[in-house]
N, CA, C and O atoms as a CHARMM CRD file, in Angstrom:
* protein
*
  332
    1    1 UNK  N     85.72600   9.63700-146.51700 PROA 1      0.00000
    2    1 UNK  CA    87.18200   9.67600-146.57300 PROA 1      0.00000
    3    1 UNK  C     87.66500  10.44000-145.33700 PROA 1      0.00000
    4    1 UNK  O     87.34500  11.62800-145.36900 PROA 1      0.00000
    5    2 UNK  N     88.15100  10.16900-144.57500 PROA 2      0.00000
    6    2 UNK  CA    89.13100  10.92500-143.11700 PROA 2      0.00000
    7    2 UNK  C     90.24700  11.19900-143.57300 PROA 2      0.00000
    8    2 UNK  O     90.81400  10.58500-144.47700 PROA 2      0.00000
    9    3 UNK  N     90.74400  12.35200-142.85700 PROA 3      0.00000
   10    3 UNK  CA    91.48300  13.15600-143.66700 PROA 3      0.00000
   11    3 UNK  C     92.88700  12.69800-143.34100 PROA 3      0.00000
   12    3 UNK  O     93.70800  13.59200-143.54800 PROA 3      0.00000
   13    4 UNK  N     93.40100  11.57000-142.89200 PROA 4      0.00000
   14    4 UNK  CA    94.34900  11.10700-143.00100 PROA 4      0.00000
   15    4 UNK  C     94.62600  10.36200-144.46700 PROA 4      0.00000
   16    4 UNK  O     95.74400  10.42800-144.97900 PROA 4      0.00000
   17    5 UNK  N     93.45900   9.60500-145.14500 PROA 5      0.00000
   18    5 UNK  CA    93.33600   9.48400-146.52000 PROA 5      0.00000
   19    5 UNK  C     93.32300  10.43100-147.27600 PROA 5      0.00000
   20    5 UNK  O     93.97400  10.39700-148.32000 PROA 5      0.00000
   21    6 UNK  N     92.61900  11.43800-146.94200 PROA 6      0.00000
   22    6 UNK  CA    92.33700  12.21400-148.06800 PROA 6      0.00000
   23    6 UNK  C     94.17600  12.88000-148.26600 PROA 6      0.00000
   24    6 UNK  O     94.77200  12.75800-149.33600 PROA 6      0.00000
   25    7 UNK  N     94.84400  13.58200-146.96400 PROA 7      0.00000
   26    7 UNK  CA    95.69100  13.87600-147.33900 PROA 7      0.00000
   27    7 UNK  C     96.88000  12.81300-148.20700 PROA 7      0.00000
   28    7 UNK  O     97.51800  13.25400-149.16300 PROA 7      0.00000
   29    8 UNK  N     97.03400  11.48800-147.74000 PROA 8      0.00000
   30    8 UNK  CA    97.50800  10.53800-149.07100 PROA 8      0.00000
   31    8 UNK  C     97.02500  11.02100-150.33500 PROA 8      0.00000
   32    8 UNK  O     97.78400  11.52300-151.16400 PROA 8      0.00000
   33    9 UNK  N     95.48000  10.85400-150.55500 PROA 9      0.00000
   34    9 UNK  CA    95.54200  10.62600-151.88300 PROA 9      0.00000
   35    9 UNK  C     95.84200  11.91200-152.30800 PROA 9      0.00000
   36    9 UNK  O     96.05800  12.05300-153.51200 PROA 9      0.00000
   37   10 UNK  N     95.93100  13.36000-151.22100 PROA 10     0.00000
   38   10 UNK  CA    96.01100  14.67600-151.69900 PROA 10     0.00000
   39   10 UNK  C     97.71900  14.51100-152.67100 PROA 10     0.00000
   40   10 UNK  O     98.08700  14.87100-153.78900 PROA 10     0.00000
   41   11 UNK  N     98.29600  13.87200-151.66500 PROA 11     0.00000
   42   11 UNK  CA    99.70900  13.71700-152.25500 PROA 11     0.00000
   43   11 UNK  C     99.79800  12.81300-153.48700 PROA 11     0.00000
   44   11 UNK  O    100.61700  13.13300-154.34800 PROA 11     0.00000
   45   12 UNK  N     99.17000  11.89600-153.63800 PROA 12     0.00000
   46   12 UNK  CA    99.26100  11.04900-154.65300 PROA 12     0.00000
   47   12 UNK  C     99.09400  11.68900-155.84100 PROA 12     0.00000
   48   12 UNK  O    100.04300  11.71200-156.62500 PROA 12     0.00000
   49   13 UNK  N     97.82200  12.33600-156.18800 PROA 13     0.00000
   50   13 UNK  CA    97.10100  12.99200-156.80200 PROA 13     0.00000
   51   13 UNK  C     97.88100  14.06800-157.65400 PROA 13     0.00000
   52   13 UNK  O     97.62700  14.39300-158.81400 PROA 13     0.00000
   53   14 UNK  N     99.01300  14.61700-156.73200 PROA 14     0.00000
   54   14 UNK  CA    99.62600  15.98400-156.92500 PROA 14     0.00000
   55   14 UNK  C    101.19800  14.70500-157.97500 PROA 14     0.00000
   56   14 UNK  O    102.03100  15.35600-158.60600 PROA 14     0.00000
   57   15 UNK  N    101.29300  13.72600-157.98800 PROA 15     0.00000
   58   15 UNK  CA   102.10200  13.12400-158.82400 PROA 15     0.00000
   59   15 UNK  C    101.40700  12.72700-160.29200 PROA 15     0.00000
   60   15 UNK  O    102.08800  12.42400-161.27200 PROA 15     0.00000
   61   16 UNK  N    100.16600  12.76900-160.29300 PROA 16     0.00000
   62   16 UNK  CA    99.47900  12.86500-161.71500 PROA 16     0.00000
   63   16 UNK  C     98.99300  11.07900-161.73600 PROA 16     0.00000
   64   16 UNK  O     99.58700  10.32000-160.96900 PROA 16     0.00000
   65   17 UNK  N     97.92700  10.54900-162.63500 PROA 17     0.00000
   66   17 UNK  CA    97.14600  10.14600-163.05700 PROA 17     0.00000
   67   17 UNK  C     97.75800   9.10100-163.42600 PROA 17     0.00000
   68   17 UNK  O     97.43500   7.97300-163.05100 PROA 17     0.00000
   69   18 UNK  N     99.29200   9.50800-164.67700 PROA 18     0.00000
   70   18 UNK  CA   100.00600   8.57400-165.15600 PROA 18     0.00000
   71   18 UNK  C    100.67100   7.51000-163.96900 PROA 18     0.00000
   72   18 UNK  O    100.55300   6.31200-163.71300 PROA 18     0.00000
   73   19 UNK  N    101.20600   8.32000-163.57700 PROA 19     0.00000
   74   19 UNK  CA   102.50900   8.02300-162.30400 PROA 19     0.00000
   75   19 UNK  C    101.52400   6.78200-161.19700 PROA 19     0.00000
   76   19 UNK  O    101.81000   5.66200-160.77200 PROA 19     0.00000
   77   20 UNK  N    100.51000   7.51400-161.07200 PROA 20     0.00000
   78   20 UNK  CA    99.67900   6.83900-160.16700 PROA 20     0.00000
   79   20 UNK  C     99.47700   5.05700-160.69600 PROA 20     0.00000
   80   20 UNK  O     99.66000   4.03100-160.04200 PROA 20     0.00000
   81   21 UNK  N     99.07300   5.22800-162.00100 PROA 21     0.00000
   82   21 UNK  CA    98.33400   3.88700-162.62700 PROA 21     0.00000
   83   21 UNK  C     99.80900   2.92300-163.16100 PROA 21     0.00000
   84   21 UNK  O     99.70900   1.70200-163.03700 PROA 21     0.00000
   85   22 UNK  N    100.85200   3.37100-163.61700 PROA 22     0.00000
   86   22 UNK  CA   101.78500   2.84200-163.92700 PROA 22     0.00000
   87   22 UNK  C    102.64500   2.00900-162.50100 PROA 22     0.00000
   88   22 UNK  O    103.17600   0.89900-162.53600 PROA 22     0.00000
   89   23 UNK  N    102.56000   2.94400-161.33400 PROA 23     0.00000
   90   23 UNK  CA   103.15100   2.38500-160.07100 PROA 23     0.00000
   91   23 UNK  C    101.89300   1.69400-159.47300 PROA 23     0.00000
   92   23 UNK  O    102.27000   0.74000-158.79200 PROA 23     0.00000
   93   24 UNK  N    101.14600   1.76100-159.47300 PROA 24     0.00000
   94   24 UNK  CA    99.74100   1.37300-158.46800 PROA 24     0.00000
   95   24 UNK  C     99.33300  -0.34500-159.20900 PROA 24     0.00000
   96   24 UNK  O     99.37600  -1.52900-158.87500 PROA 24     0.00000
   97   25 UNK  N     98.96900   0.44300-160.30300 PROA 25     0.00000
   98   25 UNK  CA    98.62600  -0.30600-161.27400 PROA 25     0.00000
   99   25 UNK  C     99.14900  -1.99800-162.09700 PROA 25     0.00000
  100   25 UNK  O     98.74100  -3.15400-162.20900 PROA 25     0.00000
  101   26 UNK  N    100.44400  -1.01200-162.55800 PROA 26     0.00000
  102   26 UNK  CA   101.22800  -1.70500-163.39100 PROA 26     0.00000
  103   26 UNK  C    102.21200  -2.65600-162.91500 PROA 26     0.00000
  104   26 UNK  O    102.61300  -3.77400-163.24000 PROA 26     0.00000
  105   27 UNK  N    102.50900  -1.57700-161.80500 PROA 27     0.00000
  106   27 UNK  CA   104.03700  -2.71700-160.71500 PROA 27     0.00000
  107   27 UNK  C    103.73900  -3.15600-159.96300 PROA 27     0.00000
  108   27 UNK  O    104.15600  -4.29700-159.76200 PROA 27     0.00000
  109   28 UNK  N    102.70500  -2.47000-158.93300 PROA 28     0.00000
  110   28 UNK  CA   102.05900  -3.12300-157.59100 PROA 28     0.00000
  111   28 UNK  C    101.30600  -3.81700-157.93700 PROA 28     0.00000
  112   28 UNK  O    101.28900  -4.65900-157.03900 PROA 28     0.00000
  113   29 UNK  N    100.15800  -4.28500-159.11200 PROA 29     0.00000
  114   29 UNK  CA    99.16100  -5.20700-159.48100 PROA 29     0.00000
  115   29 UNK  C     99.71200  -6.35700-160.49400 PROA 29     0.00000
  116   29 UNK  O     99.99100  -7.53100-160.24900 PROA 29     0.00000
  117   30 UNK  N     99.76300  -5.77100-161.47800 PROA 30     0.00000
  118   30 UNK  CA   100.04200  -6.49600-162.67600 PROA 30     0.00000
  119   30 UNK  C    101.19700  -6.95100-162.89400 PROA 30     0.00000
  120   30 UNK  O    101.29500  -7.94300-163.61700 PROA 30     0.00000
  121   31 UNK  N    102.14300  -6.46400-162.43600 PROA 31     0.00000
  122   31 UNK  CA   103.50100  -7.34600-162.20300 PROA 31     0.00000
  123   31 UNK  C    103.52200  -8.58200-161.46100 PROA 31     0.00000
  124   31 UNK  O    103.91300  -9.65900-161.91200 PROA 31     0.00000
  125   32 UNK  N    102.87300  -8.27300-159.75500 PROA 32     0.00000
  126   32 UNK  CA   102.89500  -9.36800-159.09600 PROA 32     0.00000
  127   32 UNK  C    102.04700 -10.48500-159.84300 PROA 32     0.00000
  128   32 UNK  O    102.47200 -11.61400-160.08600 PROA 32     0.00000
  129   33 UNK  N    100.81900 -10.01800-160.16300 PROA 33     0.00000
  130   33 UNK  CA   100.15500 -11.10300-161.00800 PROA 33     0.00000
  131   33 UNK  C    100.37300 -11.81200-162.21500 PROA 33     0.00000
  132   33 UNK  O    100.15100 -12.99100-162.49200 PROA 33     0.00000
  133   34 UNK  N    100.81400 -10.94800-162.83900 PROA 34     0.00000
  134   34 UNK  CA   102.02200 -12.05700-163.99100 PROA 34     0.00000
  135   34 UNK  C    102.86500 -12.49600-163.70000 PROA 34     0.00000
  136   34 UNK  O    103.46700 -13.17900-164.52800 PROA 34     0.00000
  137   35 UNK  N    103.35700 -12.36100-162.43400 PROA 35     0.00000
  138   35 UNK  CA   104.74800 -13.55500-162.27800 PROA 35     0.00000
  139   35 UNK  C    103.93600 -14.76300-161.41500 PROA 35     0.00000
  140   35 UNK  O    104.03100 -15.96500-161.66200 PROA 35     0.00000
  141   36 UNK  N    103.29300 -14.28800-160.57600 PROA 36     0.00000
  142   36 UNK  CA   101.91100 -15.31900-159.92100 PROA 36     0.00000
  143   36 UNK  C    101.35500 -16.57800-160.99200 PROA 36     0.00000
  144   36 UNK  O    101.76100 -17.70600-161.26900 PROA 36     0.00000
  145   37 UNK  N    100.31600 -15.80500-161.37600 PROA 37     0.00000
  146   37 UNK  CA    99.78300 -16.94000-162.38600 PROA 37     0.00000
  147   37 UNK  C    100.51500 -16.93000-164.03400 PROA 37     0.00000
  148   37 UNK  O     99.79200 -17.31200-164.95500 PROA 37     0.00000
  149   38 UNK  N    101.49600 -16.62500-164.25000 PROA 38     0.00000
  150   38 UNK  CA   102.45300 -16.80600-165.38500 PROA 38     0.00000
  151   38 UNK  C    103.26500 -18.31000-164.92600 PROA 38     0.00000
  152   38 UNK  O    102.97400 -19.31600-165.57200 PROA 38     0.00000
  153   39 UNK  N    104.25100 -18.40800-163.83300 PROA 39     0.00000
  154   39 UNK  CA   104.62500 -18.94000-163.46400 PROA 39     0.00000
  155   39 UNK  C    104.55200 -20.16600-162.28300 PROA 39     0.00000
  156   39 UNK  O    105.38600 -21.06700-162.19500 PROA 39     0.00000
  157   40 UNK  N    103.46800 -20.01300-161.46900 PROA 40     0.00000
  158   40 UNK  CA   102.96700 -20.37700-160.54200 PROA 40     0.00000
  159   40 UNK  C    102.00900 -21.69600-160.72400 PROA 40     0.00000
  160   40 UNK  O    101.99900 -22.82800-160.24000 PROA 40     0.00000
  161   41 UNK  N    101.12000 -20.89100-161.77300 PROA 41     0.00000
  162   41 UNK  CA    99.61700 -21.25500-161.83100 PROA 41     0.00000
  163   41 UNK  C     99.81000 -21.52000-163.81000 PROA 41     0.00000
  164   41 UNK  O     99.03600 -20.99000-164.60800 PROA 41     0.00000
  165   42 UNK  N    100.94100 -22.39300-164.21500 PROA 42     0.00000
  166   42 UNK  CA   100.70800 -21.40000-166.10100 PROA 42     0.00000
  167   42 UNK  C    100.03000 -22.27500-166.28900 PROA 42     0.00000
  168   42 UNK  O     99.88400 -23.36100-165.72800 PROA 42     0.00000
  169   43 UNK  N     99.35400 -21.56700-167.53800 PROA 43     0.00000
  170   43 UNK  CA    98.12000 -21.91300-168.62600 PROA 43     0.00000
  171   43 UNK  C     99.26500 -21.89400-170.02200 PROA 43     0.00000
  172   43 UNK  O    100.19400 -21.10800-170.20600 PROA 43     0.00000
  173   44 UNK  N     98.94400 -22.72100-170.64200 PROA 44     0.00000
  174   44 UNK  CA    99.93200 -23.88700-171.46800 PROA 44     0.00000
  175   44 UNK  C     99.20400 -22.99300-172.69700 PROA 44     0.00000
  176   44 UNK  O     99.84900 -22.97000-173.74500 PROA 44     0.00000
  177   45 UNK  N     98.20500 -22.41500-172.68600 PROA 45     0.00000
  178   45 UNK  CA    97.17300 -21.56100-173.76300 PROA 45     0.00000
  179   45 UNK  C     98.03200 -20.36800-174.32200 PROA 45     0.00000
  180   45 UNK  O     98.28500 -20.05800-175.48600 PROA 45     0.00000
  181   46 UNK  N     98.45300 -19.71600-172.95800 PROA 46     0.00000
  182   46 UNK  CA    99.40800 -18.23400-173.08300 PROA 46     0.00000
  183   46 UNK  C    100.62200 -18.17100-173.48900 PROA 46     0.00000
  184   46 UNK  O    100.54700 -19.09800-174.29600 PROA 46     0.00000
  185   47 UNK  N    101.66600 -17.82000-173.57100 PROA 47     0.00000
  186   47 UNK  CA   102.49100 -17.53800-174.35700 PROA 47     0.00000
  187   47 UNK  C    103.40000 -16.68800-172.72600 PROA 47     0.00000
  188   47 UNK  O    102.80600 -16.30700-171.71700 PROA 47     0.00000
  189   48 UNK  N    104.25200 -16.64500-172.86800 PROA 48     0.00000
  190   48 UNK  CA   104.52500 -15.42100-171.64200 PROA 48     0.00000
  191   48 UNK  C    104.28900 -14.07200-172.41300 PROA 48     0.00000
  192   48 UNK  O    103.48300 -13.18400-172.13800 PROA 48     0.00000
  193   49 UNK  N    104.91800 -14.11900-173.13400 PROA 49     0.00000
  194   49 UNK  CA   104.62100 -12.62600-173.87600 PROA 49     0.00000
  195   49 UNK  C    103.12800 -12.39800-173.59400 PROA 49     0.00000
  196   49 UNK  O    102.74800 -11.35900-173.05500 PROA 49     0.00000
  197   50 UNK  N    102.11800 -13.57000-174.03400 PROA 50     0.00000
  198   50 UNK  CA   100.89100 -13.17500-174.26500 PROA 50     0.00000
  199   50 UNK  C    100.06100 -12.84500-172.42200 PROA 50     0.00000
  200   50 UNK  O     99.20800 -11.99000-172.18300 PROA 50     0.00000
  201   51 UNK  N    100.54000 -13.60900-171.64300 PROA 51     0.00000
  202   51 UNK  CA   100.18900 -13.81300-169.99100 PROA 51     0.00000
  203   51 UNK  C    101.13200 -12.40000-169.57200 PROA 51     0.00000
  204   51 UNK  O    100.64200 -11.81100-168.60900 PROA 51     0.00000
  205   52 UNK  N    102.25400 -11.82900-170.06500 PROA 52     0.00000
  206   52 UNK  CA   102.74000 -10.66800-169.60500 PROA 52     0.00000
  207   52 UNK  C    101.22500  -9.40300-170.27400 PROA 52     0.00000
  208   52 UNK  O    100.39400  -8.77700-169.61600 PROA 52     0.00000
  209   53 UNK  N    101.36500  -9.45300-171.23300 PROA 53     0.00000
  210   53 UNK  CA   100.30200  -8.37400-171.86900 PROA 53     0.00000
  211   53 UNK  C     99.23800  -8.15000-171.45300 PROA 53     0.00000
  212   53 UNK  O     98.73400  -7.03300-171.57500 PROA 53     0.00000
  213   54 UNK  N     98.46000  -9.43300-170.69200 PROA 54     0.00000
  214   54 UNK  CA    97.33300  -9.97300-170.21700 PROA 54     0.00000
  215   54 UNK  C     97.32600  -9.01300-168.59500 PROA 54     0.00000
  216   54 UNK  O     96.52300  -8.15700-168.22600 PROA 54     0.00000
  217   55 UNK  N     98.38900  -9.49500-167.97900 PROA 55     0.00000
  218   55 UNK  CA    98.41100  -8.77700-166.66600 PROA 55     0.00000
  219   55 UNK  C     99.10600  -7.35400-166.62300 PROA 55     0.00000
  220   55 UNK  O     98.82400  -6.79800-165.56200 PROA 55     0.00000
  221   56 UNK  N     99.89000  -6.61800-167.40300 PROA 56     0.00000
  222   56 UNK  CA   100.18100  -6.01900-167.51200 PROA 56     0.00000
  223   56 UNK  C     99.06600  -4.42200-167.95400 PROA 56     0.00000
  224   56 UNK  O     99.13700  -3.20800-167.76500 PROA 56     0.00000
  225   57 UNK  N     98.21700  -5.29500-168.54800 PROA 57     0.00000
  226   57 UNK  CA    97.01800  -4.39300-169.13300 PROA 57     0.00000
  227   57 UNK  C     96.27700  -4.84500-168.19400 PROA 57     0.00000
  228   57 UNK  O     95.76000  -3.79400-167.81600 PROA 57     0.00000
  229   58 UNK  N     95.78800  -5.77100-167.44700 PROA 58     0.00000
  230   58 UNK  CA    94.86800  -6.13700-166.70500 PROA 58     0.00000
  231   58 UNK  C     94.96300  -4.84900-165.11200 PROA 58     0.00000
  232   58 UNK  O     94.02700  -4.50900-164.38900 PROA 58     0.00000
  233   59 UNK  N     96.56600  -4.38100-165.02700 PROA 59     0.00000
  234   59 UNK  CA    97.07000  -3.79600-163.69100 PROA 59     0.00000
  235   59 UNK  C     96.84700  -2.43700-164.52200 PROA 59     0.00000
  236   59 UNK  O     95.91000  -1.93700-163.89900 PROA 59     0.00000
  237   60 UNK  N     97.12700  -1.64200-165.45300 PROA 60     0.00000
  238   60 UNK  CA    97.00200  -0.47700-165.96700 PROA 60     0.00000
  239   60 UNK  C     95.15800  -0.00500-165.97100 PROA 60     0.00000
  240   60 UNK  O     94.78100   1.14600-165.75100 PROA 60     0.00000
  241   61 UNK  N     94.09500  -1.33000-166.30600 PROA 61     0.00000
  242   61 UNK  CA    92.73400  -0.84800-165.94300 PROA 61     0.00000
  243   61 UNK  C     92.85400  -0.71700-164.25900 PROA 61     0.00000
  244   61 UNK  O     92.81400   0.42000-163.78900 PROA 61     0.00000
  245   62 UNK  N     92.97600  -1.68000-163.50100 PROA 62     0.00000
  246   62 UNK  CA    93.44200  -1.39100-162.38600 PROA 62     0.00000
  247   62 UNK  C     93.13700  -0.55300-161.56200 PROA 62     0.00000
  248   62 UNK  O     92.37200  -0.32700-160.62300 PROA 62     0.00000
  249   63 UNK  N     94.41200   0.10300-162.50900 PROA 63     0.00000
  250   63 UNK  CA    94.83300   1.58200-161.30300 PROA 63     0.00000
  251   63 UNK  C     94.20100   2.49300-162.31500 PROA 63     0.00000
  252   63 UNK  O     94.48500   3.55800-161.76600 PROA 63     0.00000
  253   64 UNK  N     93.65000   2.78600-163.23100 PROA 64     0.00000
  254   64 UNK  CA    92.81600   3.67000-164.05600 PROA 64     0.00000
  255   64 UNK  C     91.17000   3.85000-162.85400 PROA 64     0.00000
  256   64 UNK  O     90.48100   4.81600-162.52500 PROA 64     0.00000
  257   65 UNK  N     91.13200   2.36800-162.53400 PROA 65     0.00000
  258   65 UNK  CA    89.73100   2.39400-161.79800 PROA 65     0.00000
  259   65 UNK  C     89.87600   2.75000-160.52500 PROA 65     0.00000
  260   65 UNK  O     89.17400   3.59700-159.97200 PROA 65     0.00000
  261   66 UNK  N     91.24200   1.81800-159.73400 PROA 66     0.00000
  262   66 UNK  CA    90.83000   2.73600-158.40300 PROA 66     0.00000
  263   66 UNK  C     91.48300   3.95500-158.37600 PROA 66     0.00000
  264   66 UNK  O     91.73500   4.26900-157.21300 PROA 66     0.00000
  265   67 UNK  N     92.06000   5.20700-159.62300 PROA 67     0.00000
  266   67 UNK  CA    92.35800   6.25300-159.75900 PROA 67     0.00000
  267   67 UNK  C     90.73500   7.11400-159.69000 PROA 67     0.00000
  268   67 UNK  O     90.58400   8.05500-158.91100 PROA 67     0.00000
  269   68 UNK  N     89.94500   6.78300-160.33100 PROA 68     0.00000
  270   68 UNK  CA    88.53600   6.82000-160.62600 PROA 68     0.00000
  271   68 UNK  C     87.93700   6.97700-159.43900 PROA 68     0.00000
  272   68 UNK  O     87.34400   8.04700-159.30000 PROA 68     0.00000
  273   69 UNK  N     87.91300   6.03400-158.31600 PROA 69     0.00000
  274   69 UNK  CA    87.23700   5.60600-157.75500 PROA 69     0.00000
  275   69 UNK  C     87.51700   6.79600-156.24100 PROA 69     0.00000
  276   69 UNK  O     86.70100   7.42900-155.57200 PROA 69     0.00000
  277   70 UNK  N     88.75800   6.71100-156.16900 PROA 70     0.00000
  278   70 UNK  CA    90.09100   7.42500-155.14500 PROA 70     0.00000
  279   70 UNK  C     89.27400   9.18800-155.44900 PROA 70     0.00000
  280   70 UNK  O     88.45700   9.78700-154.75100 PROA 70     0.00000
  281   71 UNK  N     89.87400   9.55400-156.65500 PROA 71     0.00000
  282   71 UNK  CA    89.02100  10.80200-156.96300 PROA 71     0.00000
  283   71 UNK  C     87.89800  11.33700-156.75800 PROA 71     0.00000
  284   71 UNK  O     87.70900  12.51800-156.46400 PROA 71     0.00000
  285   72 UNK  N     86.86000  10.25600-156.94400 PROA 72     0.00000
  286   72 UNK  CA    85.43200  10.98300-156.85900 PROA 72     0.00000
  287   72 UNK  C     85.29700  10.52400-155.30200 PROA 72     0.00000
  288   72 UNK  O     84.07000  10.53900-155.19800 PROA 72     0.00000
  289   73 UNK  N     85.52700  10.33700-154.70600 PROA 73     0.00000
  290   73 UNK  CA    85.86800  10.03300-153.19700 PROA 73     0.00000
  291   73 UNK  C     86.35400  11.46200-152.37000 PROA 73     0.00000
  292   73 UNK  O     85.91000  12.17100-151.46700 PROA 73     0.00000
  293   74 UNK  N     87.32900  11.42800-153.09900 PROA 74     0.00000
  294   74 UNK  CA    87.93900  13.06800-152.78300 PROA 74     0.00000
  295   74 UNK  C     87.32900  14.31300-153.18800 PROA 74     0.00000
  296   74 UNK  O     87.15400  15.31300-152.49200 PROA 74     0.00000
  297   75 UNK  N     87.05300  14.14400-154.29900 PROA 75     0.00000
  298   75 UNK  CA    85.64300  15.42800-154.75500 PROA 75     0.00000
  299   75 UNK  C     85.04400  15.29000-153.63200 PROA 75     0.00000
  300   75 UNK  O     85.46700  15.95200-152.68400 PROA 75     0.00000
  301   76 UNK  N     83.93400  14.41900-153.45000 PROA 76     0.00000
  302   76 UNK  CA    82.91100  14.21000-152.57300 PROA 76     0.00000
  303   76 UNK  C     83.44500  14.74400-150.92000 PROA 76     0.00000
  304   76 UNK  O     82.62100  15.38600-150.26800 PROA 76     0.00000
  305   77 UNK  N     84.53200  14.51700-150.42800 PROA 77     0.00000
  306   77 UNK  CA    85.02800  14.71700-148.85500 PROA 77     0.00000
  307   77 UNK  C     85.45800  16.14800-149.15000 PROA 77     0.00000
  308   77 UNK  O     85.82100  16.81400-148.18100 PROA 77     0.00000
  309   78 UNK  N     85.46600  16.72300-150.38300 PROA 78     0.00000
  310   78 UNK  CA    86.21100  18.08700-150.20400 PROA 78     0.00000
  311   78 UNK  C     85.36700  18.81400-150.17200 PROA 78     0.00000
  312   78 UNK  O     85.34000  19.71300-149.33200 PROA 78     0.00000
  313   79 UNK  N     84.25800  18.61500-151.23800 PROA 79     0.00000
  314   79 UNK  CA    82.87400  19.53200-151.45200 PROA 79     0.00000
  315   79 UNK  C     82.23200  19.29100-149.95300 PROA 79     0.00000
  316   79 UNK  O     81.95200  20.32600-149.34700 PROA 79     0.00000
  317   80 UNK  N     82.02900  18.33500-149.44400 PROA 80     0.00000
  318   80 UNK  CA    81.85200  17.99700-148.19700 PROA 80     0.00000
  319   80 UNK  C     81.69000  19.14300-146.95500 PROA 80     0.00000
  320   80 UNK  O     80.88200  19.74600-146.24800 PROA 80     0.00000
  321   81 UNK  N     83.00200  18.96100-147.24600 PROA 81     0.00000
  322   81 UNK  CA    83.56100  19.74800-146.45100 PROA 81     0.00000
  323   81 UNK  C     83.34400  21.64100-146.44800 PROA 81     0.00000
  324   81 UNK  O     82.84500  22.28600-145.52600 PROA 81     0.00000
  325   82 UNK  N     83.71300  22.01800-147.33900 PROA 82     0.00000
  326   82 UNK  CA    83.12900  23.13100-148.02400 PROA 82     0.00000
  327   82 UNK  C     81.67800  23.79100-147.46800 PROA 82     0.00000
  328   82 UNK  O     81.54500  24.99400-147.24600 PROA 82     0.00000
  329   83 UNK  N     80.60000  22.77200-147.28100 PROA 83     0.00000
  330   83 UNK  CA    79.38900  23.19000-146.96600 PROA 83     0.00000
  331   83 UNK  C     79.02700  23.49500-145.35500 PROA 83     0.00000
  332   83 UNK  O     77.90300  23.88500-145.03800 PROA 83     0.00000
């Protein structure tokens, strides 16, 4: 991680976990993708309700994972650093 990232995610980080996965996640992922393949691409199977729920939860794992992923990244460059 170079510390032009690290300081992003330093800032990100300092908005909390929720904030992160709901904007990252939820609006930047799973929104665009339910209006994408909801509308775009529909499957006659889904329901919108059911294709909203689908991507909507699909963008909340998301940003849970690259919250996950972002973090132990940053552990790792800080302890890093440290030594």
């Amino acid at each position: 991680m170079d510390p032009k990232e690290k300081d992003r995610w330093s800032k990100a980080r300092e908005k909390g976990m929720l904030s992160y996965v709901l904007l990252t996640g939820v609006v930047a992922y799973g929104l665009p993708m339910f209006v994408v393949m909801t509308f775009l691409f529909h499957h006659s199977r889904l329901s919108i309700a059911q294709s909203a729920a689908v991507w909507l939860s699909a963008g909340a794992l998301y940003g849970v994972v690259t919250w996950l992923v972002q973090e132990h990244r940053y552990r790792k460059a800080t302890r890093d650093n440290q030594i």
